[in-house]
Backbone as CSV, one residue per row, in Angstrom:
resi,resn,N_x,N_y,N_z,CA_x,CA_y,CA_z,C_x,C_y,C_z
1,UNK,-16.626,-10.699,30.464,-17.344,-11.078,29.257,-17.986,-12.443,29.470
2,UNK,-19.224,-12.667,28.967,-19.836,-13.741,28.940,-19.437,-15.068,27.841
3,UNK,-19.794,-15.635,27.926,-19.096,-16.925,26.841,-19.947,-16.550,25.151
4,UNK,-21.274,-16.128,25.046,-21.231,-15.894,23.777,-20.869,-14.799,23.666
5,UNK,-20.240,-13.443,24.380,-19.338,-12.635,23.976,-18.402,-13.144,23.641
6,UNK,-17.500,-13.771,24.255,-16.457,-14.822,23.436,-16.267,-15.214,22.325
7,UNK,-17.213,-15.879,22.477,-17.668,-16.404,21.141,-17.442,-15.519,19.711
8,UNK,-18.417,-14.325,20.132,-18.467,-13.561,19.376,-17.307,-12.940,18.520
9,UNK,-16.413,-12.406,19.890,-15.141,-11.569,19.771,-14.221,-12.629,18.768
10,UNK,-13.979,-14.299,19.195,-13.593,-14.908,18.346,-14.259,-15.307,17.344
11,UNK,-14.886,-15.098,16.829,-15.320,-15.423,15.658,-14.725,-14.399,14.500
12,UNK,-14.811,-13.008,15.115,-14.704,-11.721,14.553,-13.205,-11.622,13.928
13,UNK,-12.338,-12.045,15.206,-11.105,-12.332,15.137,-10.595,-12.802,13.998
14,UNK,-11.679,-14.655,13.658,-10.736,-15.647,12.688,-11.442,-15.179,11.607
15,UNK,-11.884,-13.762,11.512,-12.041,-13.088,10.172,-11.075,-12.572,9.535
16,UNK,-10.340,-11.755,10.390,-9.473,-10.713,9.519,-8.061,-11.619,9.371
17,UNK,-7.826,-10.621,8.091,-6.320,-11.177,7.540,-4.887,-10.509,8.214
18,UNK,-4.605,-11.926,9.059,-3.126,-11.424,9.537,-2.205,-11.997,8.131
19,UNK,-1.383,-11.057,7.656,-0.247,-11.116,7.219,0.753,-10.627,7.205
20,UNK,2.308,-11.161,7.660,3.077,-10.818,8.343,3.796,-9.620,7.032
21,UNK,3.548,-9.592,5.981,4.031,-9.002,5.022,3.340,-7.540,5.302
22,UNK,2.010,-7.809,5.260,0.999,-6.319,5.572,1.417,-5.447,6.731
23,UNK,1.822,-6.175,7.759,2.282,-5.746,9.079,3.302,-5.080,9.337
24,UNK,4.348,-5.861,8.088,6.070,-5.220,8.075,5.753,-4.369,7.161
25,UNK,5.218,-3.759,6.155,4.975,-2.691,5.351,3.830,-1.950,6.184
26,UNK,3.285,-1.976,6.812,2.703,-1.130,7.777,3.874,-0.769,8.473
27,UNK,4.625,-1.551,9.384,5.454,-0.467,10.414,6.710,0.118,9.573
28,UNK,6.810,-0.068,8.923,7.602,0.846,7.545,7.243,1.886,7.164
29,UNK,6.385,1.993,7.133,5.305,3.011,6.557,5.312,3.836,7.747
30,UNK,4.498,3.841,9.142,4.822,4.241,10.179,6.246,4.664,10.373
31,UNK,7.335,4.019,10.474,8.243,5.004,10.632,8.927,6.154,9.626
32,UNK,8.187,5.881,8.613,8.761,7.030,7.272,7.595,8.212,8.026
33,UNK,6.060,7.890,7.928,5.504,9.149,8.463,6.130,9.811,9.905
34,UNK,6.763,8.933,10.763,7.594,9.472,11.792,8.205,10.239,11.459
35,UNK,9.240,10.150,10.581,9.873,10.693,10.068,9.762,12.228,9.649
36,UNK,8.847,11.997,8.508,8.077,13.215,8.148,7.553,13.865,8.874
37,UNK,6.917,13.725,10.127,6.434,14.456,10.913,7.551,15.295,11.360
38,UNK,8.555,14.122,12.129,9.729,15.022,13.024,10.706,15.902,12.319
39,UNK,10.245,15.842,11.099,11.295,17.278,10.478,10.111,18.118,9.274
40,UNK,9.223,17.966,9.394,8.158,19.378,9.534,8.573,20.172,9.582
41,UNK,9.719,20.667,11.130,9.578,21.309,11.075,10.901,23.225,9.926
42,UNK,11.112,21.793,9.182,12.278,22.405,8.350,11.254,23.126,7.419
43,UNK,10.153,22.462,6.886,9.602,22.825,6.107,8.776,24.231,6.518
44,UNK,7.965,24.376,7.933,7.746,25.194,8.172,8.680,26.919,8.715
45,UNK,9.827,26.290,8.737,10.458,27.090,9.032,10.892,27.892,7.561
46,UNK,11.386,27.268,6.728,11.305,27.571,5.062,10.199,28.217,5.082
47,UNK,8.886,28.028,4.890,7.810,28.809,4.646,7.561,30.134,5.713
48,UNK,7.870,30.074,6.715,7.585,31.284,7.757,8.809,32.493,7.620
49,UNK,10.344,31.934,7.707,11.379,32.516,7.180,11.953,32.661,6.514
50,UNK,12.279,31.758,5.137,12.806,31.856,3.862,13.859,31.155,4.064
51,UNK,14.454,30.116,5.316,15.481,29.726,5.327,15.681,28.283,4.779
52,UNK,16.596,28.046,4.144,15.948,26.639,2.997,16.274,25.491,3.793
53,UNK,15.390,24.847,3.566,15.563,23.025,4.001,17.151,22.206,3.599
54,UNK,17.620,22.274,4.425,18.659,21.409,3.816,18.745,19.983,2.877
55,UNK,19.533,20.264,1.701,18.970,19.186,1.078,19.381,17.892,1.354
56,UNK,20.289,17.154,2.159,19.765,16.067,2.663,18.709,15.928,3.460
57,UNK,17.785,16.721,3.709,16.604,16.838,4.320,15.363,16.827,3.623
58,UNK,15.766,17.236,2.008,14.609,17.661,1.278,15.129,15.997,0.537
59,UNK,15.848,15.446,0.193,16.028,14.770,-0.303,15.888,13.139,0.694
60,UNK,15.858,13.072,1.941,15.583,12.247,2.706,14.220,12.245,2.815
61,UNK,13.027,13.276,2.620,11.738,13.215,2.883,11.157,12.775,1.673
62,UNK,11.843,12.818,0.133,11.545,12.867,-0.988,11.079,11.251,-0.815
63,UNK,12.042,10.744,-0.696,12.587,9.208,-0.709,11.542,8.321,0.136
64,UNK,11.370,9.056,1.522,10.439,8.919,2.655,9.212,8.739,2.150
65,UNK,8.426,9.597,0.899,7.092,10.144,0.648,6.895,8.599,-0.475
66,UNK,8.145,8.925,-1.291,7.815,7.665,-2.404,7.882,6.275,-1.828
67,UNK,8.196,5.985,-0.911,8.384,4.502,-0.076,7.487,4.031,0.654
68,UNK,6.456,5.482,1.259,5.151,5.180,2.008,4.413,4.109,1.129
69,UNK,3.994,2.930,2.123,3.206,2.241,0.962,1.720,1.977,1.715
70,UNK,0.099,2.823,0.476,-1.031,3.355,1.129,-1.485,2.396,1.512
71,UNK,-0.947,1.193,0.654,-2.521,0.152,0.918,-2.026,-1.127,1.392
């Protein structure tokens, strides 16, 4: 990179808002959708076979969904 690329890239940089609060409710958030992803597959299995989600499972994703935080 050239120096007014530099430039540039930092400038761009001391725009955005680091906050360490946004960051820790981001990777919070990230690991609840982890979450949700990696037991999918209870849910699909309920819908394809009729076999029910266990409810500490239905009740751990419940909890999971309301804690995601969007913004």
């Amino acid at each position: 990179m050239n120096e007014a690329q530099i430039a540039e890239v930092l400038q761009f940089l001391n725009t955005l808002d680091v906050s360490e609060e946004r960051s820790r409710r981001y990777a919070q958030s990230r690991q609840l959708l982890d979450y949700l992803a990696s037991t999918d597959w209870y849910v699909i299995r309920a819908l394809e076979t009729g076999v029910p989600v266990p409810q500490d499972v239905r009740e751990a994703r419940a909890r999971a969904r309301e804690a995601i935080q969007w913004s």
